[in-house]
Each structure stands twice: as C-alpha cells, then as structure tokens.
N, C-alpha and C positions, 0 to 999 in steps of 0.2 A: 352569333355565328359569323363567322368569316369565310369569305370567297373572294377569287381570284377575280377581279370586275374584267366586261369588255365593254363593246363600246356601246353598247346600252346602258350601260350604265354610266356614261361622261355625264351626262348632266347632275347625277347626285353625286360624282364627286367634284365638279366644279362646286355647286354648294357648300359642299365640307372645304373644298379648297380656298374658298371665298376668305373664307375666316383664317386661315394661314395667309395666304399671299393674299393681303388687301390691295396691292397695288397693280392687282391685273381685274378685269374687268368678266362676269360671267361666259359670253362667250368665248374668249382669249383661250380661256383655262377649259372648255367643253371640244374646243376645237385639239387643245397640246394631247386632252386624256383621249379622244378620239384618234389621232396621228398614234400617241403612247400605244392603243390597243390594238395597231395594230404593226409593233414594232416587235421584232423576236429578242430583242435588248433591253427591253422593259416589261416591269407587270406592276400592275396597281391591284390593292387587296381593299374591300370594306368591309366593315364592320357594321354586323347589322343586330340591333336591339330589338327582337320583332321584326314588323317589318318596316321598321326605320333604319336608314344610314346614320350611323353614330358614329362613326371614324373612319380612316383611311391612311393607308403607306400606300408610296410611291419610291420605286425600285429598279434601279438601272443596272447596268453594263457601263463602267468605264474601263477606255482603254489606253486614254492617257494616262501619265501617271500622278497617283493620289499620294500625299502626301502620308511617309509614314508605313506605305506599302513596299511588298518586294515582288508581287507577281502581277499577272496582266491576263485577263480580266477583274477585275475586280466590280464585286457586287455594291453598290452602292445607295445609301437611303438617302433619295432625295425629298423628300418631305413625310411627314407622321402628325397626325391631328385626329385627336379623341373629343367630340364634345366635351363640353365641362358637366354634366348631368352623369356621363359616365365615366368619369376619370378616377383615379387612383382604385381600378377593379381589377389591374392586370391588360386591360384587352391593347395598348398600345405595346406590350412587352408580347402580346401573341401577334399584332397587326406584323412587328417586328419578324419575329420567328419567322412567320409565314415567307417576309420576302428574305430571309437568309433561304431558306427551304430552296426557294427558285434560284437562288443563287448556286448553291452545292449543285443542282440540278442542270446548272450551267458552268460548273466546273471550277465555279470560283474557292477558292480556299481561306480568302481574305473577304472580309464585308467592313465599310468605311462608312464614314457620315461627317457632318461638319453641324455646325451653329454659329450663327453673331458672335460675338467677343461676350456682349452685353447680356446675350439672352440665359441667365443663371437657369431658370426653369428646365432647359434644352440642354444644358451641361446635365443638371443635376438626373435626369433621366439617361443621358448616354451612358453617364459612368454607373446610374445604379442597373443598367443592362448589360454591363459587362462589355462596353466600350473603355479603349485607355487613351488617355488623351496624347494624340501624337506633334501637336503645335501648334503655336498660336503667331497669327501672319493682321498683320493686314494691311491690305491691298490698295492702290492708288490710282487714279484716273486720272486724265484733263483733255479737253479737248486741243485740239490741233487745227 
C-alpha cells in the first residue's frame, strides 16, 4: 500500500532515508520530512509492505528553472528508495505515479528528476519509467 505520509510519519521515513542520503544524520532528515509535511510544495509518499515502511518518494515544486523544462512549476522527484527485499515488484514505478498524481493536482504538466553522473542504477530506472534524459552537467565548487 502507499499513502501520502505527514508528519507522523518523519521518522520512518528518515529511516528509509538514512539508506539514500548517508550523509545526513537521523535527525537532520526527521526534522527536513517534518518542515516537508508541512509544506503545500511538497508531498512524501510510503510504501508500506504490511505494516512495514519499505520505500518512499520525495516530491516537490520547483520554480526555478529545471533543466530541459519549458514551464513553471514543475513537479519534481527528489529522492525514491525501495528496500532491496522489495525491489524489482513495480512499487518504486507506483511510489513514482503517486508523486506525478500530486503534481497534475498541482498543475504541473512536466515532472523532472536528476541522478549522479556515476549512479547507472538511477539512470537505468528513470529511463525505464519513461523519463528522457535531458543532460548531463557537472557542477563545480571552491571555497572563497
């Protein structure tokens, strides 16, 4: 099953989110899904096997512009993570649906997403959901 999470639910999906962004720490990422749930420019959806969380999309509103787009707002996935126990059953290709759903619901007409250069897995899942790849960047820092 899947549902639209709020903010009782931030803590299981920091959990699920643990395992995508390792480099945020549990509460960091309990506190973003709780600010998220209560943002009308975002929705987070989970995925529940029973009554376990087993995945989750994270789903925004941009209103910058995304690359590859032509209008504004544009719905956007910003993170998607299926346990590995239940992967390759579809439910990330429904987690997906789900936040295009909130998007049309929000007017959008375009739905975007990005990945790593390196991350072949995250390619090979956009393009087989009927994402088309609109370019490849990358970006540069240094401090000042």
């Amino acid at each position: 099953m899947i549902g639209q999470a709020g903010r009782s639910d931030s803590a299981a999906l920091a959990l699920l989110a643990l395992q995508l962004w390792n480099n945020n720490t549990f509460d960091e990422l309990k506190r973003e899904f709780e600010r998220l749930s209560e943002s009308e420019d975002a929705a987070c959806f989970l995925l529940y096997a029973g009554e376990k969380p087993a995945g989750f999309a994270q789903c925004q509103l941009r209103r910058d512009y995304v690359e590859g787009t032509e209008t504004s707002p544009v719905g956007y996935l910003e993170g998607i993570f299926v346990l590995e126990a239940y992967r390759h059953k579809g439910y990330a290709k429904e987690l997906l649906s789900a936040c295009e759903s909130w998007a049309k619901g929000k007017h959008c007409t375009e739905f975007a997403s990005d990945c790593e250069l390196e991350n072949a897995d995250s390619l090979d899942f956009h393009l087989a959901v009927g994402f088309e790849e609109a370019n490849r960047i990358i970006c540069f820092r240094k401090n000042i």
